[in-house]
Backbone as numpy.savetxt, mean C-alpha at the origin, in Angstrom:
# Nx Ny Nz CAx CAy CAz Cx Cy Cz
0.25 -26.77 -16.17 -0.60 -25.60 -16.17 0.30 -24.36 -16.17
-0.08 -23.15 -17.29 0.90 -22.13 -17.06 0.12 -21.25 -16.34
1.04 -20.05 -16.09 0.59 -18.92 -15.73 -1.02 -18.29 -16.35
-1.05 -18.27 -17.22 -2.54 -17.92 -17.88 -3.14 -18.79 -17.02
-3.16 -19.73 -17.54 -4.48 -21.55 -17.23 -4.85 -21.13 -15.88
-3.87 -20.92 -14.41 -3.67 -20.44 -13.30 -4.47 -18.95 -13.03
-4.70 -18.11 -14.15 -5.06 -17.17 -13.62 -6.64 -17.29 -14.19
-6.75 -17.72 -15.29 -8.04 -17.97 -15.93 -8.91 -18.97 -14.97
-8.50 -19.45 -14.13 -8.96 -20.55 -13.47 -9.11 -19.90 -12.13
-8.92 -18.70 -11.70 -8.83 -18.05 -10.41 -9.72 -17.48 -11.04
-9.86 -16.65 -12.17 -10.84 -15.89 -12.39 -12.46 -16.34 -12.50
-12.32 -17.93 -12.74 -13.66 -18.08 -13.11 -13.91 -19.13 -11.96
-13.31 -18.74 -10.86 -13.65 -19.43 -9.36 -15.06 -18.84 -8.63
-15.30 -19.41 -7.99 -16.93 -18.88 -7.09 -16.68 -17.11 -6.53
-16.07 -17.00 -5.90 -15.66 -15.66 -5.61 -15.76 -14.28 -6.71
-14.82 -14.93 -7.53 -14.37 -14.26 -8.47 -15.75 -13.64 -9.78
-16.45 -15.10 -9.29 -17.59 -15.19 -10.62 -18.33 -14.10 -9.60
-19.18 -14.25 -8.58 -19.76 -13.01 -7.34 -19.57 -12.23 -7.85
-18.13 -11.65 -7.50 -17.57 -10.05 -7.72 -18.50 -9.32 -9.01
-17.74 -10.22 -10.35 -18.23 -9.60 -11.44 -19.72 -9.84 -11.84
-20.17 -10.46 -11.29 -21.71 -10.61 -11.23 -22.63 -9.88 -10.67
-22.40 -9.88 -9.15 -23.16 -9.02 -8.72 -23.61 -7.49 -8.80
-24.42 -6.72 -8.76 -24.27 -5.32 -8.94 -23.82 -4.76 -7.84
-23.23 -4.15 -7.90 -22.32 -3.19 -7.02 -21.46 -3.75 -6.02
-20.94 -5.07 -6.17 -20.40 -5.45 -5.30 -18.33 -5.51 -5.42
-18.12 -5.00 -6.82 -16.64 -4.50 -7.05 -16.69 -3.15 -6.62
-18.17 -2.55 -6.68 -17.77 -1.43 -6.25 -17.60 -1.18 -4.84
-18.12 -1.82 -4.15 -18.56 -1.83 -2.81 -16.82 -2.18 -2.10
-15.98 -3.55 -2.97 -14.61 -3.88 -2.42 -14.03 -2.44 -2.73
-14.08 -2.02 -3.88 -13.23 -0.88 -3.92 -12.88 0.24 -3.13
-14.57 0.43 -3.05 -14.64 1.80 -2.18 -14.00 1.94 -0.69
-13.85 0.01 -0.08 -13.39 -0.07 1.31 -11.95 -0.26 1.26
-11.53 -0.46 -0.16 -10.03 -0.53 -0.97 -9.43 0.80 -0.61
-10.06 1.72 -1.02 -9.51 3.15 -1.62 -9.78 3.83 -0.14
-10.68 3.40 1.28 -11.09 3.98 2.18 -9.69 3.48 3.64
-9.61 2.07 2.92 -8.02 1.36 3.82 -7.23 2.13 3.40
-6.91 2.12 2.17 -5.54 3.09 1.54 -5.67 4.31 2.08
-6.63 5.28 1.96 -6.82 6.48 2.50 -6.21 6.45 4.04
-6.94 5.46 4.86 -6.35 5.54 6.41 -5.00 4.78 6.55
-4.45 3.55 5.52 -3.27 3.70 6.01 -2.13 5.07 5.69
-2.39 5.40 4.55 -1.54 6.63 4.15 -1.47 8.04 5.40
-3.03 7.95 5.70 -3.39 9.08 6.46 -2.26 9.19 7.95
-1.98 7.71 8.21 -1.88 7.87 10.00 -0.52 7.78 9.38
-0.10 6.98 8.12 1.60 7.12 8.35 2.25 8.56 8.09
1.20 9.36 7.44 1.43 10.71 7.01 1.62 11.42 8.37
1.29 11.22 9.45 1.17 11.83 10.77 2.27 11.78 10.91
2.60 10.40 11.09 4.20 9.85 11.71 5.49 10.49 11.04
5.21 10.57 9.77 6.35 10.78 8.88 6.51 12.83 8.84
5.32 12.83 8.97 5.56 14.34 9.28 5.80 14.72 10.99
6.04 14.03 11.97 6.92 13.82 13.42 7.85 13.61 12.64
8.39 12.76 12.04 9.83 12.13 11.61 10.51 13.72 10.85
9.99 14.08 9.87 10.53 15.21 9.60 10.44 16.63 10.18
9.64 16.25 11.58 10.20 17.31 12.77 9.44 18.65 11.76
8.06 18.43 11.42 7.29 19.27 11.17 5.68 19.16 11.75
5.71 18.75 12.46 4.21 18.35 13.43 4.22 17.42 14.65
3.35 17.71 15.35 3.71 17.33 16.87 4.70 16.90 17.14
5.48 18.31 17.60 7.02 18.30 17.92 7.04 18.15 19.44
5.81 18.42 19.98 5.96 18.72 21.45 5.50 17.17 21.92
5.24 16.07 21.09 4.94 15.15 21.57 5.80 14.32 21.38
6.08 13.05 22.15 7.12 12.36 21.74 6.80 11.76 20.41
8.12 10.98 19.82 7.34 10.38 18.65 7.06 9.20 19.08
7.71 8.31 20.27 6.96 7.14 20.54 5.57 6.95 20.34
5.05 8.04 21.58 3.38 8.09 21.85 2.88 8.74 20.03
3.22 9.02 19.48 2.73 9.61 18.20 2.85 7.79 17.16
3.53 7.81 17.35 3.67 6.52 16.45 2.72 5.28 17.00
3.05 5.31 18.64 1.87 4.21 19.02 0.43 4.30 19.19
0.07 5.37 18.94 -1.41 5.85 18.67 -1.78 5.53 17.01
-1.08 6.16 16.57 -1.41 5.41 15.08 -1.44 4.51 14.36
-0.27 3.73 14.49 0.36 2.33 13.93 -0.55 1.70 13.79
-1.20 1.31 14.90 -2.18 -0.20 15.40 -3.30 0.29 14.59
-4.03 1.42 14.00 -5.14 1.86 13.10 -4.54 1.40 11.76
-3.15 2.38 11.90 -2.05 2.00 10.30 -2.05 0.25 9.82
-2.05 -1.12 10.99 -1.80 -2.36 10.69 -3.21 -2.63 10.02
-4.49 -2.32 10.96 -5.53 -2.71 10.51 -6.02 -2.16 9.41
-5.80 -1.02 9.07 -6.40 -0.66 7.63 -5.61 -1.28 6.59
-3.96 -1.30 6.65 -3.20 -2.43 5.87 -3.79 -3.29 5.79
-4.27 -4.38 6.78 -5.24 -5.70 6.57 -6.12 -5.28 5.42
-6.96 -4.84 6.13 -8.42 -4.72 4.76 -7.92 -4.15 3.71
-7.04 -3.10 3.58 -6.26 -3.30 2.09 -5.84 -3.98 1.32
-5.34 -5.03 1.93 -4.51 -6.35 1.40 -5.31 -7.44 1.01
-6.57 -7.30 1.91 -8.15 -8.12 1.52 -8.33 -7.97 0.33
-9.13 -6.61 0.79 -9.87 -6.02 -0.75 -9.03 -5.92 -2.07
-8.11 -5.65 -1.41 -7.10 -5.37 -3.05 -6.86 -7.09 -3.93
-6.87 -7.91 -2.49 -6.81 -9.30 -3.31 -8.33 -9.72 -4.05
-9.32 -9.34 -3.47 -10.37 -10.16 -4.35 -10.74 -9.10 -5.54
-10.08 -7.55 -5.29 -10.06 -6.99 -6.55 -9.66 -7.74 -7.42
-8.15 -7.92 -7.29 -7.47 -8.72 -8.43 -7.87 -10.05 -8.88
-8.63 -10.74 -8.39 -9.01 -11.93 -8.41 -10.50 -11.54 -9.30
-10.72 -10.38 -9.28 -11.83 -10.23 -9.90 -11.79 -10.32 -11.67
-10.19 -9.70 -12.15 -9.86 -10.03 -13.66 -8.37 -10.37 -13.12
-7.88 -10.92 -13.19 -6.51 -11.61 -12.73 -5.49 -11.55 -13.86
-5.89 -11.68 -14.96 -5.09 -11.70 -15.98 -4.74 -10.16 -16.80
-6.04 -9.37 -16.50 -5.72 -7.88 -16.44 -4.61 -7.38 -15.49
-5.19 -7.29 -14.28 -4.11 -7.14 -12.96 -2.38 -7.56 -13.66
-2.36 -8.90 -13.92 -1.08 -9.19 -14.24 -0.20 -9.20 -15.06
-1.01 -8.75 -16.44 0.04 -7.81 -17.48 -0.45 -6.58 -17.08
-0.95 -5.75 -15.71 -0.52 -4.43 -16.07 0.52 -3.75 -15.29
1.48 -2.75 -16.11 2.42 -2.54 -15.83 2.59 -1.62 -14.25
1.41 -0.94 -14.09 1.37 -0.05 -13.32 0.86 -0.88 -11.74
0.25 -1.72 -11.76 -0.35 -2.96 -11.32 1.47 -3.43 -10.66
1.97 -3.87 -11.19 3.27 -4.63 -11.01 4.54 -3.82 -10.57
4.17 -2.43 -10.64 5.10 -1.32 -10.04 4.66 -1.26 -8.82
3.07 -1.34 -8.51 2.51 -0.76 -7.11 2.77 -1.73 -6.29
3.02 -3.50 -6.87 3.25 -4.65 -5.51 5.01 -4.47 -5.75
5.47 -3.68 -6.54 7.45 -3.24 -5.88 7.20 -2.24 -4.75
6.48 -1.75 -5.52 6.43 -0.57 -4.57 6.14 -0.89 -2.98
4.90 -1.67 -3.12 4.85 -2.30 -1.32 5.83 -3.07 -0.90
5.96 -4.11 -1.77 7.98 -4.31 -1.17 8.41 -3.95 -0.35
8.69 -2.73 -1.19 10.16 -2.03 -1.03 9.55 -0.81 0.45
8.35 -0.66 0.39 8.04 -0.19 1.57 7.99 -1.39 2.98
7.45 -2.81 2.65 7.98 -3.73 3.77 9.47 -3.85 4.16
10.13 -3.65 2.98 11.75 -3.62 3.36 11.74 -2.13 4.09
11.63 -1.09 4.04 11.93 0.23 4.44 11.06 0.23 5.88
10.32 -0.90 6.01 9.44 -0.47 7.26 10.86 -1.63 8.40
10.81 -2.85 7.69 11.85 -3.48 8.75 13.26 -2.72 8.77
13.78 -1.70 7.78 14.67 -1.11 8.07 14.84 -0.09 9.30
14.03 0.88 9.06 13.20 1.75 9.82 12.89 0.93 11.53
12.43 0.23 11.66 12.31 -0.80 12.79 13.40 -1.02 13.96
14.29 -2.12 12.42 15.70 -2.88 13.16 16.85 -1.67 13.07
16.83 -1.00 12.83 17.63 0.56 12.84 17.46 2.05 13.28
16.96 2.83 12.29 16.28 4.15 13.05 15.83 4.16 14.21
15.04 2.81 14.48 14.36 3.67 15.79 14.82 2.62 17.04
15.93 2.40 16.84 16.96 1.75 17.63 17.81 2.70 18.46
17.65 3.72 18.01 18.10 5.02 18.43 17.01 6.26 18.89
15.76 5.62 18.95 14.24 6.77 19.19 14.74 7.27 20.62
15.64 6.63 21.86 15.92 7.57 23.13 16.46 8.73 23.00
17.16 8.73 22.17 17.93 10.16 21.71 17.41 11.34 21.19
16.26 10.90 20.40 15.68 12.37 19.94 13.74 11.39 19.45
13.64 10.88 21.02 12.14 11.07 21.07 10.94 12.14 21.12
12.00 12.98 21.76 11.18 14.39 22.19 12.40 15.64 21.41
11.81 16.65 20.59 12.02 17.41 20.53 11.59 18.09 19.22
11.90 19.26 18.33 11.73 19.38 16.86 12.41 18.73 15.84
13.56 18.66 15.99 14.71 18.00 15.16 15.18 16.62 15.25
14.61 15.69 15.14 14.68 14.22 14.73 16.28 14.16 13.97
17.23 13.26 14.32 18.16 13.35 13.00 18.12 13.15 11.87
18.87 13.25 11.50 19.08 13.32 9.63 18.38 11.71 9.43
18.74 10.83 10.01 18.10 9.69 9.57 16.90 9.21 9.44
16.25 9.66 10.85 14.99 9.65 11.09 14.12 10.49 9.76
14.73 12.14 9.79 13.83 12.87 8.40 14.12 11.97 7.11
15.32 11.29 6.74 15.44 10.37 5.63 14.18 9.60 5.56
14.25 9.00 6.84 13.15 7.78 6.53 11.66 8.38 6.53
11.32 9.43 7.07 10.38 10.18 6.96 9.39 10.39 5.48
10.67 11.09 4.86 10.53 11.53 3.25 10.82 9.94 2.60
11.81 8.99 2.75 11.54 7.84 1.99 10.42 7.07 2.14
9.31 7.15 3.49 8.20 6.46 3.47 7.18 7.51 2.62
7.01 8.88 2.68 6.38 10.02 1.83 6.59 9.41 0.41
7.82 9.81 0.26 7.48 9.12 -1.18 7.35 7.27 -2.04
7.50 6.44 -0.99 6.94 5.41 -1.32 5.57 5.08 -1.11
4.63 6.20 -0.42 3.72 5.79 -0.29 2.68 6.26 -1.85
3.50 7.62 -1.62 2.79 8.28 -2.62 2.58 7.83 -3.62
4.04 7.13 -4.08 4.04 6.18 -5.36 3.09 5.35 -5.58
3.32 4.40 -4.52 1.99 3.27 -4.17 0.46 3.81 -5.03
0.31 5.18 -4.09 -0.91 5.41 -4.64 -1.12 6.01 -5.83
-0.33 6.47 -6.52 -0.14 7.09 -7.97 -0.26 5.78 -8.68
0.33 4.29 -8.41 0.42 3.36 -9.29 -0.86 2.89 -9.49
-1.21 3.20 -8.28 -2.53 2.12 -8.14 -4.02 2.72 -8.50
-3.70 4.24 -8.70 -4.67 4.61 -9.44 -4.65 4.85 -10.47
-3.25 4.48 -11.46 -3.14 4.63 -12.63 -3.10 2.87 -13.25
-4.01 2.28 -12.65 -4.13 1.10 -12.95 -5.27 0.64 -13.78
-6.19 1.44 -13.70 -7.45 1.50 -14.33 -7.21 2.11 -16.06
-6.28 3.07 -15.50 -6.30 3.85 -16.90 -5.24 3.61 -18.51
-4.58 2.73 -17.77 -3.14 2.11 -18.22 -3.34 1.27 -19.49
-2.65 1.82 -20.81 -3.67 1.42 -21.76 -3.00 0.18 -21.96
-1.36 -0.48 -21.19 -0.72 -1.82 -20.95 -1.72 -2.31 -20.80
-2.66 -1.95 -19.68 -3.75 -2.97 -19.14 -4.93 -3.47 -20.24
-5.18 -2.55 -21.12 -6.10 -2.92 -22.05 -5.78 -4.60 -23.19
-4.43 -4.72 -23.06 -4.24 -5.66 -23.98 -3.92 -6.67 -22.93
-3.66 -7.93 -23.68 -3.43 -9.33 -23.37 -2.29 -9.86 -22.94
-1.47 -10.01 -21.93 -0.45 -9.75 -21.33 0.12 -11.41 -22.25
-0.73 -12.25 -22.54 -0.51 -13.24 -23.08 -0.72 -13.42 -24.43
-0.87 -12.45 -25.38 -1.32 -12.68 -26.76 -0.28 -12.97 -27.59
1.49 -12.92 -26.89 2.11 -12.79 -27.89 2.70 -14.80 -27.67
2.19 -15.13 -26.49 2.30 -16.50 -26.19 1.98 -17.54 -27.33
């Protein structure tokens, strides 16, 4: 079985058949798609603007980070839901599109930057938990999660429109 057979066969699974069947029910994953994305972006946007020592400066960033995170994990969850039975909804679209296949590097490379960020940067959070000026490393990782997120969401809404996506990722097979 190749890759196609595999995805053609996910697509026309019980789930999958639902989605595109029912009325309003891709729309309904989406909207809680685009409503996770919204809140995870939202609370890491908090954090990352502490990290670059431009908003709640007077608070530590521990307590700033542990107020948010645990909202930040759970809306990740239902992102990672919804975004899967999205894709499961045309599977073979999803996977020749180009913009589609930038946005799961893109989360990657933000799971790598989050265990970096973790087992490093904030291995050092006693030093400049409290104050305006976070070090140079901390604002690095600040602006490198800013703009991987952003990406994320630029890819993933240019997924719909992507005229890669219009053709047959398999036609030349």
């Amino acid at each position: 079985m190749d890759v196609k057979e595999v995805l053609v066969a996910l697509a026309s699974s019980a789930f999958p058949t639902w989605i595109n069947t029912t009325r309003g029910a891709f729309a309904v994953i989406e909207a809680l798609h685009v409503i996770a994305i919204a809140t995870v972006f939202g609370t890491i946007f908090v954090v990352d603007l502490r990290l670059l020592g431009l908003a709640t400066t007077t608070r530590r960033f521990t307590e700033v980070a542990g107020e948010t995170l645990r909202c930040t994990w759970a809306a990740f969850g239902l992102a990672a839901m919804t975004g899967a039975l999205l894709f499961t909804s045309n599977p073979v679209f999803y996977f020749g599109n180009f913009e589609f296949r930038a946005k799961m590097l893109l989360l990657l490379l933000a799971g790598i930057y989050m265990a970096v960020f973790q087992f490093h940067t904030v291995k050092t959070v006693a030093l400049w938990d409290i104050g305006k000026s976070p070090p140079a490393a901390a604002r690095l990782a600040g602006t490198l999660s800013l703009v991987i997120w952003l990406s994320v969401i630029t890819f993933g809404r240019l997924i719909g429109f992507a005229a890669s996506a219009m053709q047959d990722p398999f036609a030349a097979l």
